[in-house]
PDB file of N, CA, C and O in Angstrom, chain B, residues numbered from 101:
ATOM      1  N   UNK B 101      13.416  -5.023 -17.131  1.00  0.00           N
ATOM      2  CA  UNK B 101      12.983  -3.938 -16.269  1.00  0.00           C
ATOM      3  C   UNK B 101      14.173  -2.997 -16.033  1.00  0.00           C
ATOM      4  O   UNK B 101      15.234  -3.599 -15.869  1.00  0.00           O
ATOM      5  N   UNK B 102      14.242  -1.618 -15.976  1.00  0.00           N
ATOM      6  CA  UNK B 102      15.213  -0.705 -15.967  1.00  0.00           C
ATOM      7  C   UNK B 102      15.431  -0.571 -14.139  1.00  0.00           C
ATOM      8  O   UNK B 102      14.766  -0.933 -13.168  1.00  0.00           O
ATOM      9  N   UNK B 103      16.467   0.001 -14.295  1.00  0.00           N
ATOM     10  CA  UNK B 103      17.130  -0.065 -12.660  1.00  0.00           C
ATOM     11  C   UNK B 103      16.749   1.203 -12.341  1.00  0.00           C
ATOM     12  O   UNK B 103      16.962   2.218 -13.004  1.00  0.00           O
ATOM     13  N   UNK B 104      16.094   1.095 -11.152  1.00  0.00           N
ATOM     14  CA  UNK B 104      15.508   2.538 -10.811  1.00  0.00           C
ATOM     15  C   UNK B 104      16.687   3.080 -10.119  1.00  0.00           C
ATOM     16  O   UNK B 104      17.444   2.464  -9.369  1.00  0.00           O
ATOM     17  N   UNK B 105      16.759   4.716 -10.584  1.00  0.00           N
ATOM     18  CA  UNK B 105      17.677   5.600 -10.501  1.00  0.00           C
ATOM     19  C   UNK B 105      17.649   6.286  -8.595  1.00  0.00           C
ATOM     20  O   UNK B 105      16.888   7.223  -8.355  1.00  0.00           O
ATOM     21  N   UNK B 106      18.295   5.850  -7.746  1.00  0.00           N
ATOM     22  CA  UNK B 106      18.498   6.584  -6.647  1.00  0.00           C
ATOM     23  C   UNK B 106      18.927   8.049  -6.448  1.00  0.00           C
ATOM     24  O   UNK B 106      19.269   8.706  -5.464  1.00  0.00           O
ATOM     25  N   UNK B 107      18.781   8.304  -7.729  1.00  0.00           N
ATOM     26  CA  UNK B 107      19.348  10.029  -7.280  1.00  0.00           C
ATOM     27  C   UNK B 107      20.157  10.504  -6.549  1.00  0.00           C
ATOM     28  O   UNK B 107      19.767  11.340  -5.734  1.00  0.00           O
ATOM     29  N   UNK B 108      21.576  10.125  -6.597  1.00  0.00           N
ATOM     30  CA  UNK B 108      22.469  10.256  -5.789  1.00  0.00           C
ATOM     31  C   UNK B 108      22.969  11.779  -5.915  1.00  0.00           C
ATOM     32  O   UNK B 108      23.508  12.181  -4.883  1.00  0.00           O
ATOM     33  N   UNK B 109      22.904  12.672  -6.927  1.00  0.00           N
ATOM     34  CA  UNK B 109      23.121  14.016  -7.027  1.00  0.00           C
ATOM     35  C   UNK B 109      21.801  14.381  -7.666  1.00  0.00           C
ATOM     36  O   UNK B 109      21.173  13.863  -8.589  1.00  0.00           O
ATOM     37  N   UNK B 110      21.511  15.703  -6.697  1.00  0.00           N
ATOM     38  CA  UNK B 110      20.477  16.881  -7.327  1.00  0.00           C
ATOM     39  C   UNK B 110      20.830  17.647  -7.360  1.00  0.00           C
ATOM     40  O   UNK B 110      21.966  17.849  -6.932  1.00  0.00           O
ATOM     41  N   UNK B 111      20.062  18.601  -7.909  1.00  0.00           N
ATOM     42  CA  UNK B 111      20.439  20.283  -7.879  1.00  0.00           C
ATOM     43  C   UNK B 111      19.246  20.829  -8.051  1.00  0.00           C
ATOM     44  O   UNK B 111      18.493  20.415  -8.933  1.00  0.00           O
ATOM     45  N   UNK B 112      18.836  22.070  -7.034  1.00  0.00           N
ATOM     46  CA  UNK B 112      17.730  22.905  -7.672  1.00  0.00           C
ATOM     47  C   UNK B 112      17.574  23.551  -8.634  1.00  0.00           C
ATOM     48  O   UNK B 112      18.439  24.354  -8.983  1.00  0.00           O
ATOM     49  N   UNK B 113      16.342  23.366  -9.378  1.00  0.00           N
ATOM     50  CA  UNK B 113      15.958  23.719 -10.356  1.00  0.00           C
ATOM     51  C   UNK B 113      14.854  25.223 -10.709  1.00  0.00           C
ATOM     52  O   UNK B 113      14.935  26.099 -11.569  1.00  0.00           O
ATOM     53  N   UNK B 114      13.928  24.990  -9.662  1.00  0.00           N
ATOM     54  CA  UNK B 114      12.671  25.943  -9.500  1.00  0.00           C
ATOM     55  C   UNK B 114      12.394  26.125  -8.022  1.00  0.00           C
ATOM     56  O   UNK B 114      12.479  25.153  -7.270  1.00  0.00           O
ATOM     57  N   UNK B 115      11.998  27.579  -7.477  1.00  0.00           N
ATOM     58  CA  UNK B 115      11.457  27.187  -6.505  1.00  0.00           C
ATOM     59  C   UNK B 115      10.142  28.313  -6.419  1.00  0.00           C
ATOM     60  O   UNK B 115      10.302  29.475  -6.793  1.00  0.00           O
ATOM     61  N   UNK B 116       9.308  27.996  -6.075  1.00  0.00           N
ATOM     62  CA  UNK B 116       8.092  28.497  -6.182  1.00  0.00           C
ATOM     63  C   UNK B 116       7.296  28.787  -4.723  1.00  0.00           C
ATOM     64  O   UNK B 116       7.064  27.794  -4.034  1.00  0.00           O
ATOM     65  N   UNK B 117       7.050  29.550  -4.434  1.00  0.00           N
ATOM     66  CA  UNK B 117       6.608  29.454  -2.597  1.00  0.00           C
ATOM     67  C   UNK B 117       7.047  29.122  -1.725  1.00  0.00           C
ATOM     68  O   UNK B 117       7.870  29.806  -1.115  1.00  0.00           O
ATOM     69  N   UNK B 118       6.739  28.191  -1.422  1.00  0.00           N
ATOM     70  CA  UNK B 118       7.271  27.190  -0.061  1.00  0.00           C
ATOM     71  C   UNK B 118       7.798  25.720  -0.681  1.00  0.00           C
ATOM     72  O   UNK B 118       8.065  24.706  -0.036  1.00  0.00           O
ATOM     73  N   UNK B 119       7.853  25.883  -1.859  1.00  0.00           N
ATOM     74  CA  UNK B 119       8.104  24.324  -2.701  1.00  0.00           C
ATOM     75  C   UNK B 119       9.457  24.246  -3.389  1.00  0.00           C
ATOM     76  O   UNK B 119       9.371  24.936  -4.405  1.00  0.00           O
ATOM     77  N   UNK B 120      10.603  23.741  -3.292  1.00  0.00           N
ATOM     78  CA  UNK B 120      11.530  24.146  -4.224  1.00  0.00           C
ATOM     79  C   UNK B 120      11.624  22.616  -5.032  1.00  0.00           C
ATOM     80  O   UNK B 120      11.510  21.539  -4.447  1.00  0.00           O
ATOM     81  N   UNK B 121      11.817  22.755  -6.256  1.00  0.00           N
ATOM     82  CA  UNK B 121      12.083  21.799  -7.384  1.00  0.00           C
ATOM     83  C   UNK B 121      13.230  21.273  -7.528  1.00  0.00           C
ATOM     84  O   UNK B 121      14.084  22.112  -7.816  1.00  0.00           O
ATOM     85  N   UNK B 122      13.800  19.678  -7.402  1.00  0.00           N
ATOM     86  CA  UNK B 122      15.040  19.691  -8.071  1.00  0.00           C
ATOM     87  C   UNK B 122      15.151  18.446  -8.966  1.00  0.00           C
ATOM     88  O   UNK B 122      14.455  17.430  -8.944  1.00  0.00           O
ATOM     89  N   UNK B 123      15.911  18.678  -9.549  1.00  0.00           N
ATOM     90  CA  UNK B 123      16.614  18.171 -11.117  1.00  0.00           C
ATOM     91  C   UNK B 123      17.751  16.728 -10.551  1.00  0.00           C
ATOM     92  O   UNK B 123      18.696  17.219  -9.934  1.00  0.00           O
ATOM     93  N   UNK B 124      17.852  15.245 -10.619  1.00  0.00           N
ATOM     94  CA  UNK B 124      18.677  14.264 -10.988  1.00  0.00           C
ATOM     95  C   UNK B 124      19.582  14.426 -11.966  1.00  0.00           C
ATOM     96  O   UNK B 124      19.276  14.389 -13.157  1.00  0.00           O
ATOM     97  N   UNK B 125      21.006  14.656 -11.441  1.00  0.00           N
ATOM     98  CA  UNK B 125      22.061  14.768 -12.491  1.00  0.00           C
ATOM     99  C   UNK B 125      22.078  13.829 -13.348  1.00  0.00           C
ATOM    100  O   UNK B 125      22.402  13.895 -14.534  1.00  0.00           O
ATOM    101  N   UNK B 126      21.591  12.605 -12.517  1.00  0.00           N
ATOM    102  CA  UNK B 126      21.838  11.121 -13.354  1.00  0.00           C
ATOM    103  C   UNK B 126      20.780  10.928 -14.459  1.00  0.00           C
ATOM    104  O   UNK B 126      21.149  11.165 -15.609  1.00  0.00           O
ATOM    105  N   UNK B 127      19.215  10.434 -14.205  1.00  0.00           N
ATOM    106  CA  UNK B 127      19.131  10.608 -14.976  1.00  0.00           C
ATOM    107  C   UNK B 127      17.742  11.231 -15.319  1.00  0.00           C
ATOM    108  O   UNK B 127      16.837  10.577 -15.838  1.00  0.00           O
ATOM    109  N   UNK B 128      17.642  12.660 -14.957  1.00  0.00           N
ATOM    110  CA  UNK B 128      17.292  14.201 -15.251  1.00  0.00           C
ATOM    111  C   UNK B 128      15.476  13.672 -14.684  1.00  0.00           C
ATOM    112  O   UNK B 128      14.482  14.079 -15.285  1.00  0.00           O
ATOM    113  N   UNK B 129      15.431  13.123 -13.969  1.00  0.00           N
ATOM    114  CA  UNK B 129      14.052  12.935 -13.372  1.00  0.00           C
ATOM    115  C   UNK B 129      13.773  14.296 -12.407  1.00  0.00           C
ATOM    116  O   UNK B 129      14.834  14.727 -11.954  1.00  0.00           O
ATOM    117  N   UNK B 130      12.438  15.164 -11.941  1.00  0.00           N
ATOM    118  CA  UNK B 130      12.545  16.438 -11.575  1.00  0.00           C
ATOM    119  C   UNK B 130      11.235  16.372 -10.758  1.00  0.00           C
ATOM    120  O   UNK B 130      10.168  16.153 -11.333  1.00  0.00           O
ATOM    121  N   UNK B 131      11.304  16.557  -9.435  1.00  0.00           N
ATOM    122  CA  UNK B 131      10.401  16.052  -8.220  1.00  0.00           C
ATOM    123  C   UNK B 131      10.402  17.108  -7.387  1.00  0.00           C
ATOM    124  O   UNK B 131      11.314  17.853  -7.744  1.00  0.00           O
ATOM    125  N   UNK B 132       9.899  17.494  -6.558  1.00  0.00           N
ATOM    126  CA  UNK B 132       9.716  18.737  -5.153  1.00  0.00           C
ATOM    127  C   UNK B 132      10.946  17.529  -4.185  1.00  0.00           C
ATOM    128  O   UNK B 132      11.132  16.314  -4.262  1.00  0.00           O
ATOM    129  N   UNK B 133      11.505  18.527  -3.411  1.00  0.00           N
ATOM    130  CA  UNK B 133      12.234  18.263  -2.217  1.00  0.00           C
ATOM    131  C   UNK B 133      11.511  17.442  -1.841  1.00  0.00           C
ATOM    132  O   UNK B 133      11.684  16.312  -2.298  1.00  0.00           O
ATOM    133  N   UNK B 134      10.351  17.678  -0.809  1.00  0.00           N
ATOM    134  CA  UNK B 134      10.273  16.883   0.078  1.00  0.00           C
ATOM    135  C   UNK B 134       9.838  15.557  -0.716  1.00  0.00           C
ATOM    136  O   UNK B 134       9.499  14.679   0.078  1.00  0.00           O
ATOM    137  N   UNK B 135       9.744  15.125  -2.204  1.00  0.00           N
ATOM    138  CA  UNK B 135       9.266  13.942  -2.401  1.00  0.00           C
ATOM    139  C   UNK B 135      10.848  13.540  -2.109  1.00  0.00           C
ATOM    140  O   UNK B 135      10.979  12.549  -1.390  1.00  0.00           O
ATOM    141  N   UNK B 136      11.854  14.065  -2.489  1.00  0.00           N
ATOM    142  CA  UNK B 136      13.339  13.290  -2.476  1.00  0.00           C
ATOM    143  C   UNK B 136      13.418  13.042  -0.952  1.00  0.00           C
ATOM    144  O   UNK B 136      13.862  11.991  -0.489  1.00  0.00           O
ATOM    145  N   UNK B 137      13.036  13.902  -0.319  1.00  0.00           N
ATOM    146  CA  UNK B 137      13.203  13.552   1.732  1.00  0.00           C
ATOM    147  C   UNK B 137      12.414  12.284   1.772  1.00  0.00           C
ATOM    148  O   UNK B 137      12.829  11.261   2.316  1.00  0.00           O
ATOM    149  N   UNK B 138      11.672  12.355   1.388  1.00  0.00           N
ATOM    150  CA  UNK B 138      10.517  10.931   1.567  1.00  0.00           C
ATOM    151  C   UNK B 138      11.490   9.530   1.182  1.00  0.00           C
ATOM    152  O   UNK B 138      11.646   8.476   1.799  1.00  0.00           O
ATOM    153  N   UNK B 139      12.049  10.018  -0.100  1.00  0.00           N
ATOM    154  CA  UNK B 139      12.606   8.344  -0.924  1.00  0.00           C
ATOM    155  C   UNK B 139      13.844   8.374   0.125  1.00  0.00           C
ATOM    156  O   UNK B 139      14.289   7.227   0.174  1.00  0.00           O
ATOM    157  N   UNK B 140      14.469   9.108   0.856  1.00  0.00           N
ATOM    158  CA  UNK B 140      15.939   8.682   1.401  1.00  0.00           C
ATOM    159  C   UNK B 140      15.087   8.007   2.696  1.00  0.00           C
ATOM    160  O   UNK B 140      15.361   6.865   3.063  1.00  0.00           O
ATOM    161  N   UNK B 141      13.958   8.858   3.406  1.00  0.00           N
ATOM    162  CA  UNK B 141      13.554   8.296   4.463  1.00  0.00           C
ATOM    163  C   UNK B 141      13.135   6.675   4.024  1.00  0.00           C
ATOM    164  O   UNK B 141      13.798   5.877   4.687  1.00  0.00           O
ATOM    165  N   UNK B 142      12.377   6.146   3.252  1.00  0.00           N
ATOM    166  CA  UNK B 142      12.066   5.044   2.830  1.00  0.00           C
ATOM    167  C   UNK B 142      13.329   4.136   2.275  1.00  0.00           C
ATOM    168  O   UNK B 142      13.101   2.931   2.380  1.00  0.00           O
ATOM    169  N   UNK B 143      14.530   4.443   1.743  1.00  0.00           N
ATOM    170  CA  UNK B 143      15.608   4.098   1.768  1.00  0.00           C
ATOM    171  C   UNK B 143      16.312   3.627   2.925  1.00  0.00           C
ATOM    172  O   UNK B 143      16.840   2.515   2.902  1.00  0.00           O
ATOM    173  N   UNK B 144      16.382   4.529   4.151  1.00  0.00           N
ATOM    174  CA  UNK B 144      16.991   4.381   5.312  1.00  0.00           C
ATOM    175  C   UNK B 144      15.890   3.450   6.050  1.00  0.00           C
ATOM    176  O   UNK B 144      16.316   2.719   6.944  1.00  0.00           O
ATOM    177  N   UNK B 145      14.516   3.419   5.750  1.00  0.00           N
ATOM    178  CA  UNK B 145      13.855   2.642   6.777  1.00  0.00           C
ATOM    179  C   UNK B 145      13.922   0.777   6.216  1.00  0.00           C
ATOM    180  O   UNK B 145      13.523  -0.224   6.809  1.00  0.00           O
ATOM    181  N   UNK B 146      14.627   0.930   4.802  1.00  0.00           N
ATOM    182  CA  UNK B 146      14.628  -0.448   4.055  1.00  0.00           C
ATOM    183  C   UNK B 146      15.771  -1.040   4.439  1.00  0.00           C
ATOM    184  O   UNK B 146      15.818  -2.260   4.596  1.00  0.00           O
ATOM    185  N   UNK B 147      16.640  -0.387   4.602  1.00  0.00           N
ATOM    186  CA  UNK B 147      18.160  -0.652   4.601  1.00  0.00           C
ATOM    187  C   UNK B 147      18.110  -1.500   6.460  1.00  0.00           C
ATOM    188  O   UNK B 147      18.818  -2.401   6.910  1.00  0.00           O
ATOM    189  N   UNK B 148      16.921  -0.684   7.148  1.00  0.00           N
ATOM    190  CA  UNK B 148      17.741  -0.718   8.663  1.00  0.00           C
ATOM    191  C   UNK B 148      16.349  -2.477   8.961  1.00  0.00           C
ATOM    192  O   UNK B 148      16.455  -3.369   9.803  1.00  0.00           O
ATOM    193  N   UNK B 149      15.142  -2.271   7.761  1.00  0.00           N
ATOM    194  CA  UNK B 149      14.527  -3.492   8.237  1.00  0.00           C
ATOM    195  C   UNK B 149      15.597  -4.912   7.614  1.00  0.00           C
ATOM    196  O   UNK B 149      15.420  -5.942   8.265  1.00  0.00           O
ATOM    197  N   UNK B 150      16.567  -5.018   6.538  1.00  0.00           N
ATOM    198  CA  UNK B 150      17.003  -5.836   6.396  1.00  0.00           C
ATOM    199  C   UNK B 150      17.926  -6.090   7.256  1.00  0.00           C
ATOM    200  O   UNK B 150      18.152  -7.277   7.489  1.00  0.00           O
ATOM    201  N   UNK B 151      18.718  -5.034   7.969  1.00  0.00           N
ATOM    202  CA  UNK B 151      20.107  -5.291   9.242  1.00  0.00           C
ATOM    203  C   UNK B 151      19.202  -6.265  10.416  1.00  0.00           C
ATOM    204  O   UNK B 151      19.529  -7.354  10.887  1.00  0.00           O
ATOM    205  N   UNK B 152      17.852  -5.371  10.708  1.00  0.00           N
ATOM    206  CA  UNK B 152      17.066  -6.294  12.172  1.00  0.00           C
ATOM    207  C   UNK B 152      16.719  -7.399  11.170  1.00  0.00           C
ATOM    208  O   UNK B 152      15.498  -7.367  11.321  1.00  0.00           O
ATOM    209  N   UNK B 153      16.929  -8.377  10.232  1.00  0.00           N
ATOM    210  CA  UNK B 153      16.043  -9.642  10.226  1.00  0.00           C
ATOM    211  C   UNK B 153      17.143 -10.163   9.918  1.00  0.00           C
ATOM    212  O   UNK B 153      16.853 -11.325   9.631  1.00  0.00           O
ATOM    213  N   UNK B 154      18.608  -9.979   9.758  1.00  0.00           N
ATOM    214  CA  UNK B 154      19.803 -11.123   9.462  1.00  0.00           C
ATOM    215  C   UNK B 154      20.267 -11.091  11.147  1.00  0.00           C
ATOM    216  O   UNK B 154      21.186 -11.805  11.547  1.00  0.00           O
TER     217      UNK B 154
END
């Protein structure tokens, strides 16, 4: 199974209306902002359920 890529650098790519596009330096995956706001929020809410159960 491949190691899913956290996207630690983006850059915008497109932005279209109210939507702007960006680009994974790592490895070139290309999503709307707010899906990347979503994965850090779900990141930060994973990180803080493993601190409350040790």
């Amino acid at each position: 199974m491949a190691n899913l890529c956290k996207h630690p650098r983006v850059r915008i790519v497109s932005r279209h209306e109210d939507t702007e596009y960006v680009e994974c330096l790592e490895c070139g995956e290309v999503f709307d902002s707010e899906e990347f706001r979503d994965m850090e929020i779900e990141e930060t809410a994973e990180t803080e359920d493993v601190v409350n159960d040790e």
